[in-house]
VOLUMSE-50317 format. One line per 5 residues: their letters; for each residue x, y, z of N, C-alpha, C, O. Coordinates in pm, 1 decimal. Example, Ala and Ser with C-alpha at 12.3 -4.5 7.8 and 13.67 -1.06 7.14 Angstrom:
BEGIN
AS	1319.0/-569.0/780.0/1230.0/-450.0/780.0/1320.0/-330.0/780.0/1423.6/-331.9/846.5 | 1285.0/-225.0/708.0/1367.0/-106.0/714.0/1290.0/3.0/787.0/1340.9/113.8/803.9
//
This chain:
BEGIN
XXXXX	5618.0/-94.0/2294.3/5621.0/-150.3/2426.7/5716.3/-68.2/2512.3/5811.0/-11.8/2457.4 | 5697.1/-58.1/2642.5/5783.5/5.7/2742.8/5775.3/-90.5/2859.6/5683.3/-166.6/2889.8 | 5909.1/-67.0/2927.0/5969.3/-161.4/2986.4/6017.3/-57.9/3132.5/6127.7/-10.6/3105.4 | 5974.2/-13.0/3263.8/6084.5/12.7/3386.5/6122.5/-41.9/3460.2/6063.5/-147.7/3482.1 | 6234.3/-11.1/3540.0/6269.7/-119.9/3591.8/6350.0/-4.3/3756.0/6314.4/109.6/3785.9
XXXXX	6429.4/-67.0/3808.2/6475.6/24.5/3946.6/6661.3/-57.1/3946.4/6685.9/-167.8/3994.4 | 6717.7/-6.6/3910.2/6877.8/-50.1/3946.5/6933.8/40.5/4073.9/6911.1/161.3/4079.8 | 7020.6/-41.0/4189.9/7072.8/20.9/4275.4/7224.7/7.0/4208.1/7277.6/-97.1/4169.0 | 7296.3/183.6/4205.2/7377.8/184.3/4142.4/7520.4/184.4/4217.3/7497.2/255.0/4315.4 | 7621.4/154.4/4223.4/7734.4/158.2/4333.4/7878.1/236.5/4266.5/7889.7/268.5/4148.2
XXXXX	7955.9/252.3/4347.5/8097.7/341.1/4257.2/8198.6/248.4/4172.0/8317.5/273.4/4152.3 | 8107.5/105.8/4112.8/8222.6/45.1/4060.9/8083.6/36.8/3935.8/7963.0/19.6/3953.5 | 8167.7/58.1/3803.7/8064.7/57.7/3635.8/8033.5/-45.7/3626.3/8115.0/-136.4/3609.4 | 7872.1/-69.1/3636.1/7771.8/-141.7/3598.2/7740.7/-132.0/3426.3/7772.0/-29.6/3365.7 | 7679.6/-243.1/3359.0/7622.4/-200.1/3226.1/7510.6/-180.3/3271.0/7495.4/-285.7/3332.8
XXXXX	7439.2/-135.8/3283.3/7303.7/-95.7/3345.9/7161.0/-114.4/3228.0/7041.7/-115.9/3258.3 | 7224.1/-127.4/3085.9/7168.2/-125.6/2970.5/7220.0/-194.2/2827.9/7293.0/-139.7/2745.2 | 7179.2/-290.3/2822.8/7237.1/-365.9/2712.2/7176.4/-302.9/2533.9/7066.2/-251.1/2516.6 | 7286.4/-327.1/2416.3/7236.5/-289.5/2334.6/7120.4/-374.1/2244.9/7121.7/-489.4/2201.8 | 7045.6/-294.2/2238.0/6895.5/-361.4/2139.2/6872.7/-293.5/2038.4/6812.0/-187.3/2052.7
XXXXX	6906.3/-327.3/1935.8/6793.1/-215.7/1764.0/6708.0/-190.3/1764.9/6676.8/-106.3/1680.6 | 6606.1/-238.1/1854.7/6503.5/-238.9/1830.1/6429.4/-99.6/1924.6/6324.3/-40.7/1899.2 | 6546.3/-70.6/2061.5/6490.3/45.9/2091.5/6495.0/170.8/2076.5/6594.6/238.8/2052.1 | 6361.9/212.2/2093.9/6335.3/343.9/2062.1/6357.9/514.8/2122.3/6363.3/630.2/2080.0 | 6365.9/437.7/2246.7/6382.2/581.4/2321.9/6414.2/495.0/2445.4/6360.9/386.6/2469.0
XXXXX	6538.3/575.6/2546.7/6581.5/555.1/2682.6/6582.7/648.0/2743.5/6625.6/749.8/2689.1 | 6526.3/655.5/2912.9/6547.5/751.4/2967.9/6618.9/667.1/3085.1/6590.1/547.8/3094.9 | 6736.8/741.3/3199.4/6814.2/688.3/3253.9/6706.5/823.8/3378.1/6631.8/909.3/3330.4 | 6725.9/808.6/3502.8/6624.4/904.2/3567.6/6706.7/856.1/3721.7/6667.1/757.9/3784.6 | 6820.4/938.1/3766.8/6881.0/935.6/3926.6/6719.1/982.7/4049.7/6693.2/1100.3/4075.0
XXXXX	6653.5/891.1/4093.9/6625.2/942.4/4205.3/6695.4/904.1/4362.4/6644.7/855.3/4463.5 | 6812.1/942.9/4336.1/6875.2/959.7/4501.0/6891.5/1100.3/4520.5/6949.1/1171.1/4437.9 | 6840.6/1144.5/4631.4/6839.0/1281.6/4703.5/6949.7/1363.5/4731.5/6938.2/1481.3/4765.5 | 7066.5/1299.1/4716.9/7187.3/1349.2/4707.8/7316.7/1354.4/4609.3/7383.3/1449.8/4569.0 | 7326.5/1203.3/4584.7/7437.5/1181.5/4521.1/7376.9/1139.9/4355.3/7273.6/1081.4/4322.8
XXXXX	7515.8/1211.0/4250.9/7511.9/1180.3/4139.1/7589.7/1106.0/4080.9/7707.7/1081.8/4106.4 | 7475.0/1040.1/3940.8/7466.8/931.2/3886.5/7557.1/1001.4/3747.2/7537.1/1106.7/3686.6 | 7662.5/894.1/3728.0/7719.3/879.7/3551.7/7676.0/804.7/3503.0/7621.4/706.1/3552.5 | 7698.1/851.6/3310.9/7673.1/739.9/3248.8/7784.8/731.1/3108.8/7822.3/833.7/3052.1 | 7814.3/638.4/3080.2/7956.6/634.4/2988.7/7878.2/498.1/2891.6/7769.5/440.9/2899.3
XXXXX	7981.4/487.5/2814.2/7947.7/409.5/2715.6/8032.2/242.2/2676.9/8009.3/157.6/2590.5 | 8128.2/250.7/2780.8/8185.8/122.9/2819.3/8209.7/89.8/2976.0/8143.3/142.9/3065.0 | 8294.1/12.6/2994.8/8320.2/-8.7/3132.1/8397.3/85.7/3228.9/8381.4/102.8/3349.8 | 8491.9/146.5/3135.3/8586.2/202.0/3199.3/8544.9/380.0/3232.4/8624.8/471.7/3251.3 | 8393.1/385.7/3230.7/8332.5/536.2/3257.2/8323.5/535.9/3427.6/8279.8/441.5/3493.4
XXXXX	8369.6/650.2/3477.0/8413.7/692.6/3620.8/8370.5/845.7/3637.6/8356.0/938.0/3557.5 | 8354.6/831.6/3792.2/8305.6/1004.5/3820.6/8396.2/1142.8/3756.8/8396.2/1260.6/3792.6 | 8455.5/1086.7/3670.6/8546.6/1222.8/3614.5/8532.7/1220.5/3501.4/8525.1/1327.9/3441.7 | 8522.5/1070.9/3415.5/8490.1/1101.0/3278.0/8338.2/1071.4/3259.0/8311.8/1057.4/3139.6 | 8245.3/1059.7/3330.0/8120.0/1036.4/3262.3/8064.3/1134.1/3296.6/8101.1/1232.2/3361.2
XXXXX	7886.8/1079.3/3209.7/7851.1/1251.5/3206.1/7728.4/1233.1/3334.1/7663.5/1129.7/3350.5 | 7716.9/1342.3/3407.0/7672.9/1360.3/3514.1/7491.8/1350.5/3487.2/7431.3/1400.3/3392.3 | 7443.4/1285.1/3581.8/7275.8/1331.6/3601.0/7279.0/1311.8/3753.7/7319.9/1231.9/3838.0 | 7213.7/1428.0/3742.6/7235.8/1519.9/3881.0/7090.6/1455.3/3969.4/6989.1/1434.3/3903.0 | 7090.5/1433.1/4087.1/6975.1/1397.3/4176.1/6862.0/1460.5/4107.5/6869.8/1569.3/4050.4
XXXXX	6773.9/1400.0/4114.0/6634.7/1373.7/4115.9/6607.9/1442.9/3958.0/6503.1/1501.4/3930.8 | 6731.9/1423.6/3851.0/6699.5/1494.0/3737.0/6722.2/1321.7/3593.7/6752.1/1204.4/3615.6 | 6699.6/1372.5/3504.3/6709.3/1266.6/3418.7/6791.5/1269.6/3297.8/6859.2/1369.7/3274.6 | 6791.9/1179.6/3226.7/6855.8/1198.9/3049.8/6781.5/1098.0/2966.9/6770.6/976.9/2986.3 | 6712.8/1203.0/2831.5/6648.0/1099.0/2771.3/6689.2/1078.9/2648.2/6669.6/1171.3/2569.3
XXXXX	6752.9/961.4/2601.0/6805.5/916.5/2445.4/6718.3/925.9/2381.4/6629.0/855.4/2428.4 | 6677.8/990.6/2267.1/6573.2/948.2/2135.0/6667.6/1046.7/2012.8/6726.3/1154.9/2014.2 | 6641.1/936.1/1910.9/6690.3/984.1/1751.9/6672.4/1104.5/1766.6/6773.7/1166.3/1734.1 | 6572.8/1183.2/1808.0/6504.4/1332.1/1736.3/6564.6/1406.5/1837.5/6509.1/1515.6/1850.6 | 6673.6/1384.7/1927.3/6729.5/1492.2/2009.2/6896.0/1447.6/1976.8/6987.6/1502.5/2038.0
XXXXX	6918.8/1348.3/1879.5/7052.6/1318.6/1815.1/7113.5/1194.0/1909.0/7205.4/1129.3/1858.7 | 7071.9/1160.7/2029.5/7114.9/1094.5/2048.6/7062.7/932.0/2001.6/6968.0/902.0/1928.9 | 7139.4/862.0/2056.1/7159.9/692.1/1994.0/7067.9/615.1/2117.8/7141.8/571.7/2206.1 | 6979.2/599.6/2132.3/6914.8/475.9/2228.5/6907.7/341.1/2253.1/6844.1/280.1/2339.1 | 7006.1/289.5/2137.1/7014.6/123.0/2109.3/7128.2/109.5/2201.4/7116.2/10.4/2273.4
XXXXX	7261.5/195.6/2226.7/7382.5/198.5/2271.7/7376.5/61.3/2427.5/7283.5/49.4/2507.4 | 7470.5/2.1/2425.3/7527.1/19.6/2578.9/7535.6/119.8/2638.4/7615.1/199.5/2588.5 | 7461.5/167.5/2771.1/7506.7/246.7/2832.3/7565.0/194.4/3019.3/7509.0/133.1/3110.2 | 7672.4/245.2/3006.8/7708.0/214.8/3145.2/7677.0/321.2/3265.5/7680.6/443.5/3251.4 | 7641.2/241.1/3404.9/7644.6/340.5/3460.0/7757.9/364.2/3621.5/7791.0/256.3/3670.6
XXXXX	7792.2/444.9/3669.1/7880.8/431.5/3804.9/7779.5/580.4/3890.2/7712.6/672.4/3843.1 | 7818.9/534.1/4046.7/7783.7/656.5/4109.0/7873.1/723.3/4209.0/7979.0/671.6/4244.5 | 7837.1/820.1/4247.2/7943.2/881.2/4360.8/7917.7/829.5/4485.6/7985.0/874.3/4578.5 | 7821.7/731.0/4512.0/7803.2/638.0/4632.2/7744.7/542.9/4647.5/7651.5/564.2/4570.1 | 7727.8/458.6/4685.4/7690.0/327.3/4714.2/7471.1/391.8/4706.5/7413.5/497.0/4734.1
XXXXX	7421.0/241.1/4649.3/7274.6/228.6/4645.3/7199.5/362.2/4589.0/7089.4/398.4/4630.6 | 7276.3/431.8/4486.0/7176.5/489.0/4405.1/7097.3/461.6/4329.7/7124.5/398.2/4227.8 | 6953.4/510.4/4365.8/6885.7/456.1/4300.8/6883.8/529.9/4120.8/6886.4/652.4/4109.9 | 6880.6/468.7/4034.0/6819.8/479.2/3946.3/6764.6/478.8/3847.4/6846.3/460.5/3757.2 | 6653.8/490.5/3806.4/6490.8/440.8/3689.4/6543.9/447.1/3618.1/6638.1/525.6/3607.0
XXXXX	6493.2/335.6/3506.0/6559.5/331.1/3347.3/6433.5/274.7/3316.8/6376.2/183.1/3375.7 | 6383.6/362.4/3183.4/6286.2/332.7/3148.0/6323.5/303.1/2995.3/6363.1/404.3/2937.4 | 6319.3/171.9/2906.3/6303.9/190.9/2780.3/6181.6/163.8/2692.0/6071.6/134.3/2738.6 | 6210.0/176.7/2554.1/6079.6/177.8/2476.0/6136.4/114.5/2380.2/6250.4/146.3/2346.4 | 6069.5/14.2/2318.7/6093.6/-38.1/2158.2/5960.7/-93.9/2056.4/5839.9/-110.3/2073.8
XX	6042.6/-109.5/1959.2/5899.5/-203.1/1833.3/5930.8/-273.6/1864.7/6043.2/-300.1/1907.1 | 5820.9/-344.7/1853.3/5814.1/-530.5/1836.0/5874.7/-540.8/1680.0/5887.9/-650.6/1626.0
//
């Protein structure tokens, strides 16, 4: 099953993604035209320590590229109402 959805993101850390076992693959996807989107792994991730996805580009979690897709992921931005797509996937 796959699941998208649209979060407007602001400069104070959102969880934007709660943890599930059951999923399989996450993609986190900034479409704002300017400003970039972080993503950290607790609350306290900020435009200096998280890791950057740059306008209109993405990041996709799956086992087979090492990363973890069940995680919390948090997200913050460098400005108010960024948009951006989070798409996940899991088993039933």
């Amino acid at each position: 099953m796959a699941e998208s959805r649209r979060e407007l993101i602001g400069t104070t850390a959102v969880k934007a993604v709660t943890w599930n076992s059951k999923r399989t693959s996450l993609l986190i996807f900034n479409n704002h035209p300017t400003q970039i989107l972080y993503f950290g792994f607790n609350a306290r991730v900020t435009t200096t320590t998280g890791q950057p996805i740059r306008p209109y580009t993405g990041y996709a979690f799956s086992p087979g590229t090492g990363d973890d897709p069940t995680l919390d992921y948090w997200l913050i931005a460098a400005g108010a109402n960024t948009d951006a797509r989070i798409t996940e996937q899991w088993v039933r």
